[in-house]
N, C-alpha and C positions, 0 to 999 in steps of 0.2 A: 504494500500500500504506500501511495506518495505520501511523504513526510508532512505535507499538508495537509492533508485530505486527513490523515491518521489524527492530528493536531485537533480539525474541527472537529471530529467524531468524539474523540477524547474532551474537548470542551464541553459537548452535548451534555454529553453523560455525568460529565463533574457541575455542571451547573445546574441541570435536571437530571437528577437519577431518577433513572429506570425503577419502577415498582418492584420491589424482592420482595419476591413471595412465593409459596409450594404453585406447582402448576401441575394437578392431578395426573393429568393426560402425558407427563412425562415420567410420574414415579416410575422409580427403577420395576417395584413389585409388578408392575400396571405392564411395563416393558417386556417382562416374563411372562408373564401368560399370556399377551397377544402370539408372542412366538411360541409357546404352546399350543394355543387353538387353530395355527396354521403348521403345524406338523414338527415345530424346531423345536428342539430343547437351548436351552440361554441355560447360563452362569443361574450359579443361586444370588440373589441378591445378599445376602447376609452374611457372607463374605466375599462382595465382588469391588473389584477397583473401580472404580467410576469418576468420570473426566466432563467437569460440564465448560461451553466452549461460551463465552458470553455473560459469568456467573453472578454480576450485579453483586451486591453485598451478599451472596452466600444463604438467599431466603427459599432457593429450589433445594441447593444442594446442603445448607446444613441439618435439617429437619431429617435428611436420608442418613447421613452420620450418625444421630442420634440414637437414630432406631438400632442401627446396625453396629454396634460397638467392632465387630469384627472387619468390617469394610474400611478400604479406604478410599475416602474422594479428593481429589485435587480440581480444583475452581479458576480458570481463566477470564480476563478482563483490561481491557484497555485501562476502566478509572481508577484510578489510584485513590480518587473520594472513595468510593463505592465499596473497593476492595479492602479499604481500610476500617468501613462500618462493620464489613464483616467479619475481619480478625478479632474486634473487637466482641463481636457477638461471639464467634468461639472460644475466644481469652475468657469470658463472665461462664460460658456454659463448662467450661474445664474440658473441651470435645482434645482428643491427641490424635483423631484419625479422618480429619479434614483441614486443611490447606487452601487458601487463596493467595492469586498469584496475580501482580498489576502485568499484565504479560499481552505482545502483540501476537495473537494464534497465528500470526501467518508464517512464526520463525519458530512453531512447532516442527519438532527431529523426532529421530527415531530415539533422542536419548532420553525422553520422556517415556519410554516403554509401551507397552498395549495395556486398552484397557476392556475391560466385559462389559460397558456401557458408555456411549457417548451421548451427552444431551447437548444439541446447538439451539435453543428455544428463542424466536424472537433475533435473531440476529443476520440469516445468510441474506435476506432480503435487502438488509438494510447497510450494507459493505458494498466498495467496489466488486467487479470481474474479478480480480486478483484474487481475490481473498475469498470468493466465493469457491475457485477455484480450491484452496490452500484448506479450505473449511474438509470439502470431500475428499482430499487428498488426504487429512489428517483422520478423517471418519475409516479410510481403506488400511490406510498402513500403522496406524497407533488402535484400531480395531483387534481385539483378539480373535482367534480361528472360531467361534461361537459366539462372539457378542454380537449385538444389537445396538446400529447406533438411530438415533432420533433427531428429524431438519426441521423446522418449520419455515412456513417462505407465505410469499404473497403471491398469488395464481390471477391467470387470465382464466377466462374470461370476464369473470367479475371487476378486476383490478381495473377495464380497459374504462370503467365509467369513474371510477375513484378517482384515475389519475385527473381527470377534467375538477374534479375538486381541490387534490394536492397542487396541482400546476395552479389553479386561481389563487389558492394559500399563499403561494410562493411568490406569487407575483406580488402582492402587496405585501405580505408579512416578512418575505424572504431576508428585504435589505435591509431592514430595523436591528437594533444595536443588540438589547437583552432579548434571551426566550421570552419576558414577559409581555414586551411589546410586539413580539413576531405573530407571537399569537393574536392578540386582544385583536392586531391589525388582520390578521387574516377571517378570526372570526367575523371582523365587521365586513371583510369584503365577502364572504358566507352569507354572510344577513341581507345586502346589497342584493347581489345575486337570484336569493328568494324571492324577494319584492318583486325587481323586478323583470325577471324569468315567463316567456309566454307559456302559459298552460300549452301542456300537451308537448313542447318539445322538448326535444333529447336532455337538455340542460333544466328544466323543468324536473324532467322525471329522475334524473340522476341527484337532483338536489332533496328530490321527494325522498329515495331510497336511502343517501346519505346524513340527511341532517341529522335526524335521531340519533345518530354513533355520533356524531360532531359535540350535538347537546350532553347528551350522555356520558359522555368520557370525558377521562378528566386531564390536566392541561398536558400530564407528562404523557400520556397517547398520544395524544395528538402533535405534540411537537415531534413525538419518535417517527409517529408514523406518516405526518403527513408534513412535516414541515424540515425535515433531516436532508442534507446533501442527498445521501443515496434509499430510493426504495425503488427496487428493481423486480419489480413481478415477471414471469415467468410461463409460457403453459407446462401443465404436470408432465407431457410427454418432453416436452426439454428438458427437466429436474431428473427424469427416470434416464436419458442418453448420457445427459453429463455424470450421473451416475455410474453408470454401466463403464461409463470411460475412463474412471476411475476403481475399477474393477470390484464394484459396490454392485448389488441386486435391490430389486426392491420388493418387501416383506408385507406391509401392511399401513394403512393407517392408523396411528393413535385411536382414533373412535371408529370401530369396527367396524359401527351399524352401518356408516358411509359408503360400506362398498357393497354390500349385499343387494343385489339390484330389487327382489322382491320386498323391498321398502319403499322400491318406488312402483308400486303399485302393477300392475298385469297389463296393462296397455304398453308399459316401457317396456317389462319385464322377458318377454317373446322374444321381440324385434334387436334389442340390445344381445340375447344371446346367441343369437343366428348371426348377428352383427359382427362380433367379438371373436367366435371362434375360438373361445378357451382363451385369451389374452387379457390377465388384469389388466394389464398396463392400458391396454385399448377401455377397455371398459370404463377403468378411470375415467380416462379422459372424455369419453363421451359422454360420463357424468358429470362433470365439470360443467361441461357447454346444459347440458338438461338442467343444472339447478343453479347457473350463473356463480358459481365457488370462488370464494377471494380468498381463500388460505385454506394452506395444508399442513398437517402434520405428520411427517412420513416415516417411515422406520425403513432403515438398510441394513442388509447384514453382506457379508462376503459373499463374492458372484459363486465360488463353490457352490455355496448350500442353497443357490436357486432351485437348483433340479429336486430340491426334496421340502419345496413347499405346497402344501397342498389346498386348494382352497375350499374343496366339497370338506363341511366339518365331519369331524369325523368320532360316532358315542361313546370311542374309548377315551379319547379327550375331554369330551363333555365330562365324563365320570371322574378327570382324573382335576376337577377343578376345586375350590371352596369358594362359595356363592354366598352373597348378603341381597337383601333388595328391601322395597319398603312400600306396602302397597295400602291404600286406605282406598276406600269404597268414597264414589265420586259426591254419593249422596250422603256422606256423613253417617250413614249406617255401620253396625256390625258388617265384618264378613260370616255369611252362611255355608254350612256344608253342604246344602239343597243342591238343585240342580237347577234353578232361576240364574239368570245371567245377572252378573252385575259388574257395570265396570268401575276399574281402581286408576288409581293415579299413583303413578309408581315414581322410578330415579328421573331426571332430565326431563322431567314435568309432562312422561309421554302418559298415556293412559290405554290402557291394559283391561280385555275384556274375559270376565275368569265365566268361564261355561262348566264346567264340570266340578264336582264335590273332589277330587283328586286337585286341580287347578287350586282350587280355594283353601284347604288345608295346607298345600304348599306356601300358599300366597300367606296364609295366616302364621306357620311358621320362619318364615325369613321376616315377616315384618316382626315378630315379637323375639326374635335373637338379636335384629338390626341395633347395631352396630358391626355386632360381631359374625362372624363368617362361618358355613357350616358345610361342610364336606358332605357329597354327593351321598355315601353310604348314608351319613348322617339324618339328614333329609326324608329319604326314603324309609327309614324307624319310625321316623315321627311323624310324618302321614303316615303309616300303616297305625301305629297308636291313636291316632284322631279318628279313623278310618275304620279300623276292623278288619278290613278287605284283605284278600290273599294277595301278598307278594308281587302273583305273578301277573297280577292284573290293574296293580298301581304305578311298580317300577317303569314299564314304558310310558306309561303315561306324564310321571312324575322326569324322564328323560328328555321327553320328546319337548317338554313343556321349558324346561329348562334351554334346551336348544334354542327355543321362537324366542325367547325373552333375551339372549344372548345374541342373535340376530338384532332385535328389535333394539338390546341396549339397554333395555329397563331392566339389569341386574351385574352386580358387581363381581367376577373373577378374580383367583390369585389363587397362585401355585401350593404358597403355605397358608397355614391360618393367621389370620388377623384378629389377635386374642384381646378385642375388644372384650367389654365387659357386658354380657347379654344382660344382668342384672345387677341391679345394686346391693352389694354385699353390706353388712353390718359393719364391715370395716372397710371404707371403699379406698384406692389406690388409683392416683389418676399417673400420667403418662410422666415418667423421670424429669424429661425433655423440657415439659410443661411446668410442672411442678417446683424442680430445685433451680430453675436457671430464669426467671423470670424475663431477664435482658432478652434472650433468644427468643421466647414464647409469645412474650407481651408485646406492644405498643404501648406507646405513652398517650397518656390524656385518658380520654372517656371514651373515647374508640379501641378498646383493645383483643387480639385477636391473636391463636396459636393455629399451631398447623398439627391436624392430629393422625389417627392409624393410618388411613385413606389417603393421608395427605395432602390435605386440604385445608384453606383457611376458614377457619371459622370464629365468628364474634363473640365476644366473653362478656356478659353484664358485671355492675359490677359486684352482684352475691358471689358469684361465679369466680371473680379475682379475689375472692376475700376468703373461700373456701379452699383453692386451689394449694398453697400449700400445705394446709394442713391432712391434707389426700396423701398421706405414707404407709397407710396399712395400719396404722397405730392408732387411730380415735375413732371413739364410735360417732353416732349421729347426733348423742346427748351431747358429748365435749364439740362436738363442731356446732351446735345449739348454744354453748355456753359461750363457744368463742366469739360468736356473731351476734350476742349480746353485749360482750365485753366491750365488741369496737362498734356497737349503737353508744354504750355509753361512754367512751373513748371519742367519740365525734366524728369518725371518720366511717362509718357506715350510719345510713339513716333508714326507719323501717315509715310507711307512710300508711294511714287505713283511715280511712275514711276522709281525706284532703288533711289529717294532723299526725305530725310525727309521733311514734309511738315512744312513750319513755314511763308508762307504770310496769313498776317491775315485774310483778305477775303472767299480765298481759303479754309484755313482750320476749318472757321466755316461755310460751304455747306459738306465738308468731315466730319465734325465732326456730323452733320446730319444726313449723311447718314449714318455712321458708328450705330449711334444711334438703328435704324431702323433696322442694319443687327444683332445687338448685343441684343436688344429683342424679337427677333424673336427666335435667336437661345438658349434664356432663356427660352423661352415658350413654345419651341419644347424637350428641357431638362427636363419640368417639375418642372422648378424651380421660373413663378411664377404663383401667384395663384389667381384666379377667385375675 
């Protein structure tokens, strides 16, 4: 990369940094089982190296350290701000088996080693050629012989209406001095535009499609994505060549459901596979163009292990998975073991239609383990205990079902268990990570938020921050009652019932009780603590 160019990027980033935070869709765990369900065995996570290319303060990559006491991850990054939030956050968390580095990837060697996972999230889009090039380059040959590495980028056909927004950004906001002002100006020539835009044309309908993300997001998006020297989108069939030429295959998308074409419905679903011929690669992309796709998440592994990806699932896989999901009935009802249809609303806000009393016991048992994860055998126990029924006449059904929903998305996979805490114990134990190290877990202020089993961020009230360390295995509900009376009357927790703070003594330890009770429960349904 030109010394300049390297310069402004590097400025970007140290004057707005990039959001660090877990990004699901790249957990390592999450990386494992895709290359499972399409025929590959991967690295265990739990003692794999892993390499993320772009690592911002270390908020993808250090929550996978913690899990993993045995792993190691090493973290690259142009900002030297950014990189140094994060040392910081491992320094508080006491982590010895993660590493960030102020480092240009494009003068990654072979003497950085191989590693069983590459995560490039967020960055190959938005770098020169060069370095786009040095990104795949470092994916093929610092890749170990089974790992799985992970790109995300900005795709045509979608991109090709964005860019009419980014180019208008640029043109006003571009030459202004601070990000602050680059923005505020570009937003206003956004607003400009809106006004006055004739209905009905191209620039109309692209600013119809675009605003809502413009509104919506927040200023460091939009300056990364739409206001940065370089964003270079791409069609998926260039990203999979420039691959291949780099002696990289390609494995999957991050969200599976993506590719299965009987998602998009029996009209596409013929013509697309007479179309295709047995070729993801083609399929992809004429996915792309059917649902106008502006970004990918891709998974590569070594052009080797092409020949033994398989894309027909296959039920010895299914079997060999542990599944979580979470399904409530749309109308607010129980679910029933009947045979009345009823539909739920499951993961990714899809909704799921249960027809059969085998369906609905399933459905009924992942939602009341949900958080925690439950292996196929598992499963099939506990509908036949719900059930009654013979074995031999629930397990397919209880298989097949599991398959569409895996298809469909609406259910969680992973190789090992995820020993979330299906219930709350008399002595609950929330997540080490979370718990002992606050700096890594928390945010500062009244917005705060950990990354838990899933790997995911989620919001902490503040009962929630006031409970959390005292989650060691060592206090029951009565001492965590006591303790969240102690600090009502300590000043720094306040209990509110009926618009006045509570402060008679009686009263507010049966409140503070209860409070107990609603405050790990909704720990337990976050994910945050554990088995």
């Amino acid at each position: 990369m030109p010394d300049s160019l390297t310069s402004t990027l590097t400025s970007y980033y140290d004057a707005v940094p990039y959001e660090s935070h877990p990004f699901p869709q790249t957990a390592v765990e999450h990386l494992e089982a895709i290359a499972f369900l399409f025929g590959l065995e991967a690295p265990a996570p739990s003692t794999a190296r892993v390499l993320e290319l772009g690592c911002a303060a270390g908020g993808n990559l250090i929550p996978f350290a913690a899990r993993h006491p045995e792993a190691s991850a090493l973290g690259l990054d142009l900002s030297t701000v950014q990189v140094e939030q994060g040392r910081e956050a491992i320094a508080r968390a006491g982590l010895s088996n993660v590493e960030l580095r102020a480092f240009n990837l494009a003068e990654i060697d072979a003497s950085f080693g191989q590693f069983d996972y590459i995560i490039c999230h967020g960055v190959y889009s938005w770098v020169p050629g060069p370095v786009q090039d040095a990104i795949l380059r470092v994916c093929s040959e610092n890749l170990a012989p089974n790992g799985v590495a992970y790109v995300s980028y900005n795709v045509y056909p979608g991109w090709k209406a964005r860019e009419i927004v980014r180019d208008a950004m640029i043109l006003r906001g571009g030459p202004r001095d601070t990000p602050e002002e680059k923005l505020s100006y570009a937003r206003g020539m956004l607003e400009f535009l809106e006004q006055s835009a004739r209905p009905g044309s191209v620039l109309g309908k692209t600013l119809e499609e675009t605003m809502p993300i413009v509104r919506g997001a927040n200023g460091s998006y939009l300056l990364h994505e739409f206001l940065e020297p370089c964003n270079a989108p791409c069609y998926f069939k260039e990203f999979a060549a420039r691959a291949e030429a780099n002696g990289l295959g390609y494995l999957a998308e991050a969200e599976p459901s993506t590719m299965f074409v009987q998602n998009y419905g029996e009209k596409v679903r013929e013509p697309l596979l007479r179309e295709c011929g047995g070729s993801q690669i083609l399929m992809e992309q004429y996915l792309d163009f059917l649902v106008n796709r502006t970004f990918r998440q891709t998974l590569l592994v070594k052009q080797g292990r092409a020949g033994d990806i398989r894309y027909r699932l296959d039920p010895a896989r299914i079997r060999g998975f542990e599944f979580a999901g979470v399904f409530a009935a749309a109308d607010g009802s129980a679910l029933t073991l009947d045979v009345r249809e009823q539909p739920c609303n499951a993961l990714r806000n899809l909704t799921v239609t249960l027809r059969l009393p085998v369906h609905k016991a399933l459905a009924q048992v992942l939602d009341a383990r949900y958080p925690a994860s439950v292996p196929f055998e598992g499963l099939v126990a506990a509908v036949l205990a719900l059930l009654g029924e013979p074995r031999s006449s629930v397990e397919p059904v209880v298989l097949s079902m599991l398959e569409e929903l895996v298809i469909l998305g609406a259910v969680r996979v992973r190789r090992a268990p995820v020993h979330a805490a299906a219930e709350v114990s008399a002595l609950p134990r929330a997540l080490p990570s979370v718990r002992s190290a606050p700096g890594l877990a928390l945010s500062a202020g009244s917005a705060a938020n950990a990354c838990n089993q899933w790997h995911e961020l989620v919001g902490l009230s503040a009962l929630e921050r006031c409970l959390l360390p005292l989650l060691d295995g060592a206090h029951s509900h009565g001492m965590l009652a006591d303790h969240l009376a102690d600090e009502v009357g300590a000043g720094r927790l306040r209990f509110i019932q009926n618009d006045q703070p509570l402060t008679d003594p009686s009263v507010l330890k049966e409140f503070a009780r209860q409070q107990v009770v609603l405050g790990l429960a909704a720990l337990r349904r976050k994910a945050l603590l554990v088995a």
